[in-house]
N, C-alpha and C positions, 0 to 999 in steps of 0.2 A: 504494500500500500504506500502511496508516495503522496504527500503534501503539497497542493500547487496553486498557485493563482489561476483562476479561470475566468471565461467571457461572460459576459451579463447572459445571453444564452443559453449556454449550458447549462447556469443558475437556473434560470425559465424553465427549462424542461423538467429537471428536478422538484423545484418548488412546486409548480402544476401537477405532477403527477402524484406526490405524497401528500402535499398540504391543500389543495383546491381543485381535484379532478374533476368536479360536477359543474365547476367555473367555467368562462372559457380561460383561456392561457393568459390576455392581458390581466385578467384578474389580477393578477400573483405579481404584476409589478406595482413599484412603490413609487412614489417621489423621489429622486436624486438615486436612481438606480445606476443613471448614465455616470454618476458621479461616485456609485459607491466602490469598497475594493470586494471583489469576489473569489472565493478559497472554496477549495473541493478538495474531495481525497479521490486520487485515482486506482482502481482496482481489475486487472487483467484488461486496463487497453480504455477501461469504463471509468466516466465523474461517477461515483455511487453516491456521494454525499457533498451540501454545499452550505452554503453563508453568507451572508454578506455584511462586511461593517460599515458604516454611516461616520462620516467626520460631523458629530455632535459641536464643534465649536471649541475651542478654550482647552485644551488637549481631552477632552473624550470622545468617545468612539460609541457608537451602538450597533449592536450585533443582529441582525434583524435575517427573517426567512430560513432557520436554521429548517435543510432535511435533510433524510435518508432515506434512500430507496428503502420498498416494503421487502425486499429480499435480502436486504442486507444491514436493515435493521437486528439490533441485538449480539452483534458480532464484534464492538469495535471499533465500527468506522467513524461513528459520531465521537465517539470521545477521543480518538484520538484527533478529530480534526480541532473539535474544542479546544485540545490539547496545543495544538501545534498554532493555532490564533491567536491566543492568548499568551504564547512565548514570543510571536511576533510583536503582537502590541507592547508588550514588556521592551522589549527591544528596540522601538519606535518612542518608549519612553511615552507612551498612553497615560496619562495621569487618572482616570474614570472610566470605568465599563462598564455599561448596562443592557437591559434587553428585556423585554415582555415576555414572558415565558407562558406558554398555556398552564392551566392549571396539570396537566396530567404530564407535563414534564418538569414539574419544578425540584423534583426529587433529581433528576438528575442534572440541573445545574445546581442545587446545594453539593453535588460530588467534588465541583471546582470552585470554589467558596465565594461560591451567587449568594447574596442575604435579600429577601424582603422587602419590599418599599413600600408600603402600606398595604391597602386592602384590594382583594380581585377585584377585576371588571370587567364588564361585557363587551366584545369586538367583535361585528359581524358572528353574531348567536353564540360567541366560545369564551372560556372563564379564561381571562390573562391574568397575572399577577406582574409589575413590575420588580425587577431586580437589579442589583449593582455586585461586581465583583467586593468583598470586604478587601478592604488595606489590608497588605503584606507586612507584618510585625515584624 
């Protein structure tokens, strides 16, 4: 599995297919997509899993459209992409990370220490919760 920047596209295709299938495809883009950086993990030739961070302004960053293919979900691929984004941003010297986490993934961004930002809400029918990475002691 290998760590890589990818095109807003290949993002699209993933996001559409895991996160908003019944959408059509512009669905699944954002504001400042043209603008944002896009990470995937590549596996046998394949993007399996993508991301994309947002320049929040004033050194933070927001992580937005996290997926993974439904085949290769539970394997790996997401945390380690988590993984390797979050080394980057460290290294970019990212001062704040955050991201809207559905409710039914927030158990796995507390694995990479996401804390809480007040109370869920609703976005297009589904429970979000916002989070922020906690400071590195």
């Amino acid at each position: 599995m290998e760590f890589k920047a990818i095109t807003l596209d290949e993002c699209l295709n993933i996001r559409h297919a895991v996160l908003w299938p019944e959408q059509s495809r512009d669905f699944v883009r954002v504001p400042g997509d043209h603008l944002a950086q896009h990470y995937g993990v590549e596996f046998e030739a394949e993007i399996v899993c993508c991301l994309s961070v947002f320049d929040a302004g004033q050194g933070s960053r927001q992580i937005r459209k996290f997926a993974t293919m439904k085949a290769c979900q539970m394997k790996g691929f997401g945390s380690f992409l988590m993984k390797s984004v979050l080394i980057k941003l460290q290294e970019d010297d990212v001062q704040y990370v955050f991201l809207d986490a559905r409710l039914s993934g927030e158990a796995f961004y507390r694995r990479f220490n996401f804390i809480s930002d007040g109370a869920p809400f609703l976005k297009n029918g589904i429970q979000y919760v916002r989070m922020h990475l906690a400071p590195q002691s």
